[in-house]
C-alpha positions in Angstrom: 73.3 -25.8 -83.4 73.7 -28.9 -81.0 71.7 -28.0 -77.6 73.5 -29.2 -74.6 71.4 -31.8 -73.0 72.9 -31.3 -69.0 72.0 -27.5 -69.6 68.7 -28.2 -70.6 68.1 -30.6 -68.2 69.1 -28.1 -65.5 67.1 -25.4 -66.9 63.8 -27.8 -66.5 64.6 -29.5 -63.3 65.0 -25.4 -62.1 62.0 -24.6 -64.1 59.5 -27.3 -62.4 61.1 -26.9 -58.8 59.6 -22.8 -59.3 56.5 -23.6 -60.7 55.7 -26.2 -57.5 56.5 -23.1 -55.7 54.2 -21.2 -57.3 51.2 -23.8 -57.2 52.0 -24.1 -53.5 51.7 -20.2 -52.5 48.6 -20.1 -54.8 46.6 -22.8 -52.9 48.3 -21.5 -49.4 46.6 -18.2 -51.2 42.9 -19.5 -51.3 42.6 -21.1 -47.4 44.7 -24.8 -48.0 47.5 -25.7 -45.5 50.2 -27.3 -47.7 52.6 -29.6 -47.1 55.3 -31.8 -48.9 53.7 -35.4 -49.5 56.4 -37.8 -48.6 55.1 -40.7 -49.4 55.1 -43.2 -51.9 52.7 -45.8 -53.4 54.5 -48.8 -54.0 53.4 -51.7 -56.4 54.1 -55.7 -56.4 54.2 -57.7 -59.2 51.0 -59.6 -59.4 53.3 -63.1 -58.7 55.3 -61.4 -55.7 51.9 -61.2 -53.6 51.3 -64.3 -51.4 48.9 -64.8 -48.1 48.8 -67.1 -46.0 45.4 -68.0 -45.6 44.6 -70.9 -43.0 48.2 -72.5 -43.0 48.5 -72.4 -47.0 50.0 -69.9 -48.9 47.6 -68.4 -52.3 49.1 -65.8 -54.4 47.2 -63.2 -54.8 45.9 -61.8 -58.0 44.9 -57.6 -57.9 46.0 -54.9 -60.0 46.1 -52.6 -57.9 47.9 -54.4 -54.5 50.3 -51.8 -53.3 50.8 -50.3 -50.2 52.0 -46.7 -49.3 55.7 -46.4 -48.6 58.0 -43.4 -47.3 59.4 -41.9 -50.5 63.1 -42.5 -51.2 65.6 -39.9 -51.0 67.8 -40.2 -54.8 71.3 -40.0 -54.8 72.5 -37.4 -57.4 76.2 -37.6 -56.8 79.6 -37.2 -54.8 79.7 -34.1 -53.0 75.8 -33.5 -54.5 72.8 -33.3 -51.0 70.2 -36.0 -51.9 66.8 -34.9 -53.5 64.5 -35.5 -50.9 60.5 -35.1 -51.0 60.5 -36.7 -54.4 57.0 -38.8 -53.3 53.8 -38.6 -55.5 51.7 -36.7 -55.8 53.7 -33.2 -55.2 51.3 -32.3 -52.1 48.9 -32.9 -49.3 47.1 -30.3 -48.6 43.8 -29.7 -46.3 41.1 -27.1 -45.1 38.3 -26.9 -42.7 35.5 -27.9 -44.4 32.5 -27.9 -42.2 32.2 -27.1 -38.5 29.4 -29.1 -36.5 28.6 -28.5 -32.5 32.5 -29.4 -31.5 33.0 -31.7 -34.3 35.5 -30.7 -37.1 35.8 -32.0 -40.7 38.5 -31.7 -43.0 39.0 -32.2 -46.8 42.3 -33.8 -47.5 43.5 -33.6 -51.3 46.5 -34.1 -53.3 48.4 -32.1 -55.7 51.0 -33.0 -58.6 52.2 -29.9 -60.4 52.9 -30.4 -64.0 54.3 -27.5 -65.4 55.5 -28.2 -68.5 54.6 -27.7 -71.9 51.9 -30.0 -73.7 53.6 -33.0 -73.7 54.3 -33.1 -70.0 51.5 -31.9 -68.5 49.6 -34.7 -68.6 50.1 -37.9 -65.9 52.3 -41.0 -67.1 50.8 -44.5 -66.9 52.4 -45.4 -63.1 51.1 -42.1 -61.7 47.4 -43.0 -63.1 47.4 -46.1 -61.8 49.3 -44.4 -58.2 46.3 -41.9 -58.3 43.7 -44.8 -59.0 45.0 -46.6 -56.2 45.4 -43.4 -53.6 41.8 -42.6 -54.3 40.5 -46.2 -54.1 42.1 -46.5 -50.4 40.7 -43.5 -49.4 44.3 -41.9 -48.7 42.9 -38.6 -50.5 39.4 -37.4 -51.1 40.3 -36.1 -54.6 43.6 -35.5 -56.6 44.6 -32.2 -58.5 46.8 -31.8 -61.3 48.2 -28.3 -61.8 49.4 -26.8 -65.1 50.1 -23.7 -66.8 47.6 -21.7 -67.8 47.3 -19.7 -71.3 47.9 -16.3 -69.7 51.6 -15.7 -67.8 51.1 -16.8 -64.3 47.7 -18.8 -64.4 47.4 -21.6 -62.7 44.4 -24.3 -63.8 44.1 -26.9 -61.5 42.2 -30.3 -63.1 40.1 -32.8 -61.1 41.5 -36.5 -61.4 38.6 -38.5 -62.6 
């Protein structure tokens, strides 16, 4: 029997958008504020980048030379609303972390829910190098992956490294 691939693919998209749901109320749960990340790390090709550095122009040469960009909204079709919030990671979320005579200090992380079975719960090559880059420029103090856990419901949250 021939599985229809639009069904499937509805069934998944549906199937991720209630697990982010779920990560979100669990960490809303245990004292973060969450919020939609909207943002986007965008990378040039190691050509593109150029400076101009006293009057001449050097290209530039860095893996990592990106800048952070507001996400774009995907068109899905005629008559369709536009996905919007489709940035990476998932989340931003933040808590109080230590109060000092009237100063205040936050902890800022980021969270990308993967919620699918084995093969997708782990991070592609582009969001590695998004999440080496996000961490290197100090944009988040640490990033979270969330998967499933073993038992229905559980939620295990993994360090970036």
């Amino acid at each position: 029997m021939k599985t229809d691939k639009k069904k499937q693919g509805k069934k998944n998209k549906e199937a991720g958008r209630r697990f982010e749901l779920k990560v979100r109320k669990d960490l809303e749960s245990k004292g973060w504020i969450v919020s939609k990340w909207m943002n986007n790390v965008e990378f040039m090709n190691e050509c593109d980048s150029v400076k101009n550095i006293n009057g001449k122009l050097k290209t530039v040469h860095e893996k990592y030379n990106g800048k952070l960009i507001p996400a774009k909204h995907k068109f899905r079709g005629v008559g369709i609303p536009m996905a919007i919030g489709t940035g990476f990671p998932d989340f931003i979320a933040f808590r109080l972390k230590i109060i000092k005579k009237s100063h205040l200090e936050y902890e800022v992380i980021g969270v990308e829910s993967k919620g699918g079975d084995k093969s997708h719960k782990y991070l592609s090559k582009e969001e590695k190098e998004k999440c080496d880059w996000l961490l290197k420029n100090k944009i988040f103090s640490k990033i979270l992956i969330a998967n499933k856990g073993k038992k229905r419901g559980e939620i295990i949250y993994e360090d970036y490294i």
